[in-house]
C-alpha positions in Angstrom: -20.1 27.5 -9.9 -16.7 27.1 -8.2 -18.4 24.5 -6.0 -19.8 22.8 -8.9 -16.9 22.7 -10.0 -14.8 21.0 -6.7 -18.2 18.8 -6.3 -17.3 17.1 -9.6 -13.6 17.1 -9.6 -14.1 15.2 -5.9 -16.2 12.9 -7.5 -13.9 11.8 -10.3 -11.3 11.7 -7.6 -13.0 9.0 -5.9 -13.7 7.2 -9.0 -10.2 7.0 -10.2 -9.7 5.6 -7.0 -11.2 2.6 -7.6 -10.7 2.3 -11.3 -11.4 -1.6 -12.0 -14.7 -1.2 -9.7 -15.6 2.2 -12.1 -14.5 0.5 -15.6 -17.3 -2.7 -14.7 -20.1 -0.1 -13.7 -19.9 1.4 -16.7 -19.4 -1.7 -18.8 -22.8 -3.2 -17.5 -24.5 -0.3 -18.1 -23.0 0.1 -21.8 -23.2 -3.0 -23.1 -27.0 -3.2 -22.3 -27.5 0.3 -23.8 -25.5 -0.8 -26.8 -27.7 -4.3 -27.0 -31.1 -2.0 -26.8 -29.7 0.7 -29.4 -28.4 -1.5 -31.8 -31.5 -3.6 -32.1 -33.7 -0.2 -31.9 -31.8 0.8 -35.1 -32.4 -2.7 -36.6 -36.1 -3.0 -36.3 -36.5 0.3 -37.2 -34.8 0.2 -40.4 -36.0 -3.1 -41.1 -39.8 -2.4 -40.8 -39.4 1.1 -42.6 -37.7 -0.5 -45.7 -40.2 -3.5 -45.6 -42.8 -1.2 -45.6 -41.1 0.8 -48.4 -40.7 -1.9 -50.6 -44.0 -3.3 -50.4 -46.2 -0.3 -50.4 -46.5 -0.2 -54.4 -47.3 -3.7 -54.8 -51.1 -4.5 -53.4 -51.0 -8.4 -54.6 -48.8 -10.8 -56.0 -49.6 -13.8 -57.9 -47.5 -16.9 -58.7 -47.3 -20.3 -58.6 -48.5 -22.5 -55.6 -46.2 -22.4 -52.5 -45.5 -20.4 -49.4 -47.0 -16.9 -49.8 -43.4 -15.5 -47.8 -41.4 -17.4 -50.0 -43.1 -15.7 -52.9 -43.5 -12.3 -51.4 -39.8 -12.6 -50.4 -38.7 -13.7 -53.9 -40.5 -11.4 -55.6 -41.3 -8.0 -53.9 -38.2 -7.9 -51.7 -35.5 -10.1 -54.6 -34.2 -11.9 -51.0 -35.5 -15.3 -51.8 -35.9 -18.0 -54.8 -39.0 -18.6 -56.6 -41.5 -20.5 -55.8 -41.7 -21.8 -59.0 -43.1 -20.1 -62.5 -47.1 -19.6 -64.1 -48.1 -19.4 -67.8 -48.3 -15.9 -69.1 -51.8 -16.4 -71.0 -53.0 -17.3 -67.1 -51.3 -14.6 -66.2 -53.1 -12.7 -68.8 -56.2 -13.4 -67.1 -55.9 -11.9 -63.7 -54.3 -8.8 -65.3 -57.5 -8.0 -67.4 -59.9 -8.6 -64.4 -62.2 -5.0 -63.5 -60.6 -4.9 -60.0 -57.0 -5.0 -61.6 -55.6 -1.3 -61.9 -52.4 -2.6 -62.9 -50.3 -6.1 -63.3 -46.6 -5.8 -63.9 -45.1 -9.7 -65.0 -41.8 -10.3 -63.2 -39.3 -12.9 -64.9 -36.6 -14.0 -62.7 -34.2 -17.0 -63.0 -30.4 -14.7 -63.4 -28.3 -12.4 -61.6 -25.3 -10.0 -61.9 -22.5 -10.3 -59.4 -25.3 -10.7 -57.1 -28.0 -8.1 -57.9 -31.1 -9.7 -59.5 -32.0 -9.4 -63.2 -35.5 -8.8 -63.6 -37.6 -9.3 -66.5 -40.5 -7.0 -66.6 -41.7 -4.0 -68.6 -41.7 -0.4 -68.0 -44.3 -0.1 -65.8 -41.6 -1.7 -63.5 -40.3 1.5 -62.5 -43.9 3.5 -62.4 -44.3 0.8 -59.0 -41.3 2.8 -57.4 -41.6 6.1 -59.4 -38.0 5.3 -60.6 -36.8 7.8 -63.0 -33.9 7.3 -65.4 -31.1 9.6 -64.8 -28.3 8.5 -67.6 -29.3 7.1 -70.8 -33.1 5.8 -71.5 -35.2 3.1 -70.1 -35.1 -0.3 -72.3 -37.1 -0.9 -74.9 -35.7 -4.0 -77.0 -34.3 -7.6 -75.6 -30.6 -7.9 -73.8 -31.5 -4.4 -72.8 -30.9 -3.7 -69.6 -31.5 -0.4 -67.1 -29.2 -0.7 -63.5 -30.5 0.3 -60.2 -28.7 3.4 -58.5 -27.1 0.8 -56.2 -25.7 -1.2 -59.0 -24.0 0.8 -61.4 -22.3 2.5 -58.3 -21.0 -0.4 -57.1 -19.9 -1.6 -60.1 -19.1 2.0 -62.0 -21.5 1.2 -65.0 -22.9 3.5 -67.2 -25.2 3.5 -70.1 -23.2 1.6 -73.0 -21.3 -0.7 -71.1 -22.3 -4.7 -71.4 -22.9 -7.1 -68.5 -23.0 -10.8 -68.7 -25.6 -12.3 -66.4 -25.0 -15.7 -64.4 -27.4 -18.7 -63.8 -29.4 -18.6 -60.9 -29.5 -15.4 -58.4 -26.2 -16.3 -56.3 -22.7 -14.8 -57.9 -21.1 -18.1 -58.5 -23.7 -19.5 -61.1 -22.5 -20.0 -64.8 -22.3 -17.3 -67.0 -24.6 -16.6 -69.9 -21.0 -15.3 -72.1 -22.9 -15.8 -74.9 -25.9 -13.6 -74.3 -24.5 -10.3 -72.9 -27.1 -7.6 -71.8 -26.0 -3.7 -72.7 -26.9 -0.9 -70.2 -28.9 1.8 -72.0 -29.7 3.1 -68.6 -29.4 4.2 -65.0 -31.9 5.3 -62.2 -32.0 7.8 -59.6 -32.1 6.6 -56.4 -35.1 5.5 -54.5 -34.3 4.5 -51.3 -36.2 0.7 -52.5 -35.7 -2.6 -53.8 -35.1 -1.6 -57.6 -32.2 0.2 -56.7 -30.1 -3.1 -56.4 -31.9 -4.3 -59.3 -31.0 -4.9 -62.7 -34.3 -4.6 -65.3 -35.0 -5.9 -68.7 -37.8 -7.1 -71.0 -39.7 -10.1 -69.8 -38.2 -11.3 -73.8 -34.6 -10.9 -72.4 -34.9 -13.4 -70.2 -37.1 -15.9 -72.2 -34.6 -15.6 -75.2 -31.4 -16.0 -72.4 -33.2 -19.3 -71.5 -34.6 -20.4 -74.4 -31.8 -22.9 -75.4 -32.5 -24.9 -71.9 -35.9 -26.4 -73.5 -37.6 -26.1 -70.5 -37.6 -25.0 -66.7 -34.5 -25.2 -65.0 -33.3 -26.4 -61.4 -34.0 -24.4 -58.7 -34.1 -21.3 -58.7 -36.5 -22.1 -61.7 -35.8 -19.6 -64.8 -38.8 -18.1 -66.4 -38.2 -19.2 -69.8 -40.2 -21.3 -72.7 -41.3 -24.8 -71.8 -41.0 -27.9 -74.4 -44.4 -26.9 -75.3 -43.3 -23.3 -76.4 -46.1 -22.1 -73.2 -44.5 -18.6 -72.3 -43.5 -17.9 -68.9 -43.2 -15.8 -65.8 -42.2 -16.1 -61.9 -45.1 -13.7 -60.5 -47.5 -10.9 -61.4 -47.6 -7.5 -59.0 -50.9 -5.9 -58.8 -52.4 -2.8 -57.9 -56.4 -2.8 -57.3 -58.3 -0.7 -58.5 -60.9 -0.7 -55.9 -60.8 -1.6 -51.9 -63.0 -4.3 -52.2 -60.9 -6.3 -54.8 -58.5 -7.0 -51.5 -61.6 -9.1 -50.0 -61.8 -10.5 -53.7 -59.2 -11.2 -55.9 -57.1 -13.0 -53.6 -59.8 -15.6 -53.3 -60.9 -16.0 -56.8 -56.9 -16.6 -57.5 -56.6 -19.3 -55.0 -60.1 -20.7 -55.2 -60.4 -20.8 -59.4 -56.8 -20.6 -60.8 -53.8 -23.4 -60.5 -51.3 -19.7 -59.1 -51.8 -18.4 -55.7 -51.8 -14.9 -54.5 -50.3 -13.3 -51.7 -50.4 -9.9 -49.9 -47.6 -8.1 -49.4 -48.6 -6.3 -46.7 -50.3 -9.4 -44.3 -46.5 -11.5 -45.4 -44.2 -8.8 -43.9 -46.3 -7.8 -40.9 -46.1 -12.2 -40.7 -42.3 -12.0 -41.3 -41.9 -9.2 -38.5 -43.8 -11.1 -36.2 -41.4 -14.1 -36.2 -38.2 -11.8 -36.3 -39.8 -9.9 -33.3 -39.6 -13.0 -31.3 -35.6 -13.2 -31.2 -35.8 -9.3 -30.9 -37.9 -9.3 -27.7 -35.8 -12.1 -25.8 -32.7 -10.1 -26.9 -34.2 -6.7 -25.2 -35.0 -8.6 -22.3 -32.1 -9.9 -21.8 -30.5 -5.9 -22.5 -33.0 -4.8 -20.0 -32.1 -7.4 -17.4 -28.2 -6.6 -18.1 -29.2 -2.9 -17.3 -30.8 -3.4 -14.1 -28.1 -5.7 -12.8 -25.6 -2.5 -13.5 -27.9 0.0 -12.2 -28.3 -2.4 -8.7 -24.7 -2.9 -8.8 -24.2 1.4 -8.8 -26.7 1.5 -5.9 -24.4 -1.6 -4.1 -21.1 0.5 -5.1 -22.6 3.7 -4.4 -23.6 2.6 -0.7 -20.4 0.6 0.0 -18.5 3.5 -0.4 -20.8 6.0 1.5 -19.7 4.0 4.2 -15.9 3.7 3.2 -15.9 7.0 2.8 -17.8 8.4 6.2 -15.0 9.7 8.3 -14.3 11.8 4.4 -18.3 13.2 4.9 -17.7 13.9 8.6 -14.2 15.6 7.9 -16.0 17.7 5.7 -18.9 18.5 7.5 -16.9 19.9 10.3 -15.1 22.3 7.8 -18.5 23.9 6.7 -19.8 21.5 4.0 -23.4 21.5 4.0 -25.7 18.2 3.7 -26.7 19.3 0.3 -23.4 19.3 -0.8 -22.3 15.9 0.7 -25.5 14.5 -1.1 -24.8 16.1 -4.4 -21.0 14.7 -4.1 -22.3 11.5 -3.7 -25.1 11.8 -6.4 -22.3 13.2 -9.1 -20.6 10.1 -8.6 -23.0 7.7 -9.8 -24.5 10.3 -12.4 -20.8 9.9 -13.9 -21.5 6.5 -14.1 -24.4 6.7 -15.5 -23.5 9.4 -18.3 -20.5 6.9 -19.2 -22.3 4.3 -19.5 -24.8 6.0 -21.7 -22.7 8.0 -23.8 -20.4 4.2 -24.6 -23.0 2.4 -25.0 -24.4 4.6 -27.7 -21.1 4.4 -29.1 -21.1 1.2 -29.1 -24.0 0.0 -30.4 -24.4 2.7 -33.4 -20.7 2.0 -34.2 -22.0 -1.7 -34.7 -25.5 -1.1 -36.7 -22.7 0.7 -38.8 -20.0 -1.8 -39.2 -23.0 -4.4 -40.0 -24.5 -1.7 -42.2 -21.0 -1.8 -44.3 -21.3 -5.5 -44.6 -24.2 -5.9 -45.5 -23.6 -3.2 -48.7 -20.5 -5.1 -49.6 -23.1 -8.0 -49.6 -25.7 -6.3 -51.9 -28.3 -7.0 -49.0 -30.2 -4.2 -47.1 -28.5 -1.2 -46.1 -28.3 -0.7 -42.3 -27.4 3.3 -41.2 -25.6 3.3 -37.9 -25.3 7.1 -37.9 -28.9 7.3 -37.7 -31.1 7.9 -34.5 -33.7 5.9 -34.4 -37.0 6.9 -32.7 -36.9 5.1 -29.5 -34.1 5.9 -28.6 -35.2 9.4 -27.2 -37.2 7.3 -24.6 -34.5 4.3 -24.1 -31.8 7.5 -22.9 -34.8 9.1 -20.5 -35.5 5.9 -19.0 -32.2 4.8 -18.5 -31.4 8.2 -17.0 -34.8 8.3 -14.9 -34.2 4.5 -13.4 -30.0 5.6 -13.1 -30.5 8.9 -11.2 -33.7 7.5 -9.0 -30.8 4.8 -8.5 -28.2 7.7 -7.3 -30.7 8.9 -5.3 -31.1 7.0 -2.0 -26.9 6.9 -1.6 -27.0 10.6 -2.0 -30.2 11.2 0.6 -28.3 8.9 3.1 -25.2 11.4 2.8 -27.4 14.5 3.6 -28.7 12.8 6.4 -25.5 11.7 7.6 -25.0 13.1 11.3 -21.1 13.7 11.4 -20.7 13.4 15.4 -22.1 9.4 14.6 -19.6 9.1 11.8 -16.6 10.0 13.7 -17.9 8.2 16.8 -17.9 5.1 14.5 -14.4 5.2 13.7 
């Protein structure tokens, strides 16, 4: 153990003696760690919460457009409308065998932000919300707040809310139609916990004054005609084979479109993955550069350092020792560099993750370890050590009467 010990306190000895040389190494190696554990955390997150969000929803129907645009707009609330459909139409699809369920969606407003949704109650049976103040609405300019929501904003059941035009913050307010909370939900971990829900009549009677639809983002309101309206419908089949089905009889027969949550955010990971997988690359390529440039360092200073191994040959070191000198140094190295770039890269999934809940966007947990990042440390520390290794090999077979002849 005492050996162990002089082994390692050598070892930082010659490191400190190079300092600028040691602080680069370790650099390299973090920053490409960081890069790989930060976007590890990202994808992660970002296909578990897609996933999440969608899962209750098997089908949505709206009006004719890009199927992402309306998944995005209305499974995930990240995207306008792609425009509204009559609710008799509506009516239709929702009254088809293969139909379990068909909950309308009415969007057009916001709050500071978070999404007002017109629906009904079967809103929160999608994400087996429960309500944990108050009660769940049940007449217009009733409204029941997300978890995410009424924290931020330190609402509870009584208080009133004025919503604003459009779903960004700085639309104009509806002062004279405010909304009362008569509820809050338990947290979910999804989507409606940055929402803000109300009758499908709230939002028709907020609107009802415009005389039509409105500008983009359109408002599901009334037309000229009085034709009631919504943005989508979200379905849940009520056999297997109305997936092979009903989207085809809506897109074939009907003047709305339909769109699978599922197929849109596999589609929408796909095109993120692209970016992602040049950005590991280039991680993985930054990595390997560090780990040649430890073999380079590691090398040059076996040979800076040879009349050191000879000296302490002659006083009774063994080869095994010399090697295992040698290897601790660049196994230093390597455990920095691991241990920062870790740091590093959680510490930024979590300064992002606070933005982005300032924002009212996705959460993103930098103190959470994400599952590949088990095999990103082993093969970092498998490449690093087998790295280490030919330095250290060279030092055990260092003959020390060649060494001192050199000098």
């Amino acid at each position: 153990e005492a050996r162990a010990v002089m082994t390692l306190r050598l070892a930082f000895a010659y490191l400190a003696s190079r300092p600028l040389a040691t602080i680069l190494h370790v650099l390299m190696l973090a920053l490409g760690v960081a890069t790989l554990a930060f976007l590890l955390l990202f994808t992660s997150q970002a296909e578990e919460r897609l996933a999440r969000d969608a899962k209750p929803v098997d089908l949505v129907v709206g009006a004719k457009g890009s199927p992402l645009q309306l998944i995005l707009s209305s499974v995930f609330h990240v995207d306008i409308p792609t425009g509204n459909i009559g609710l008799e139409e509506s009516k239709a699809i929702s009254r088809h065998p293969m139909v379990a369920s068909a909950t309308p969606v009415a969007l057009g407003d916001s709050f500071r932000g978070h999404r007002i949704v017109g629906t009904d109650e079967s809103f929160l049976g999608l994400y087996e919300a429960k309500v944990v103040a108050g009660r769940a609405f049940r007449d217009e300019m009733e409204v029941v707040l997300g978890s995410e929501v009424a924290r931020r904003h330190r609402l509870a059941p009584g208080a009133k809310i004025v919503g604003s035009h459009g779903l960004a913050q700085a639309g104009p307010g509806h002062d004279e139609d405010p909304f009362e909370v008569v509820g809050v939900l338990a947290p979910t971990g999804t989507v409606i916990d940055r929402l803000v829900l109300t009758p499908v009549e709230s939002v028709w009677h907020v609107h009802e004054h415009h005389g039509g639809l409105q500008p983009a983002p359109p408002a599901a309101a009334p037309t000229q005609g009085g034709r009631l309206e919504i943005t989508a419908l979200l379905v849940k089949y009520r056999t297997p084979l109305a997936a092979a089905m009903l989207p085809r009889l809506v897109n074939s027969s009907t003047s709305m479109q339909a769109a699978s949550p599922a197929f849109e955010s596999a589609r929408l990971l796909d095109m993120v993955g692209v970016g992602v997988q040049t950005l590991q690359w280039f991680a993985a390529v930054m990595m390997a550069s560090a780990a040649l440039s430890v073999f380079v360092a590691l090398t040059s200073a076996l040979q800076e350092r040879r009349y050191d191994l000879a000296l302490l040959r002659t006083l009774g070191a063994r080869p095994l020792r010399l090697a295992s000198l040698t290897l601790a140094e660049g196994v230093t190295l390597l455990v920095s560099g691991v241990i920062l770039g870790l740091a590093l890269g959680h510490g930024a999934a979590h300064a992002l993750g606070l933005w982005l809940a300032q924002s009212g966007s996705w959460p993103l947990a930098g103190l959470a370890w994400a599952p590949g990042e088990t095999i990103l440390v082993a093969a970092v520390f498998a490449g690093g050590f087998a790295t280490c290794l030919v330095p250290a090999v060279q030092a055990y077979l260092s003959d020390p009467a060649s060494l001192l002849a050199k000098r």
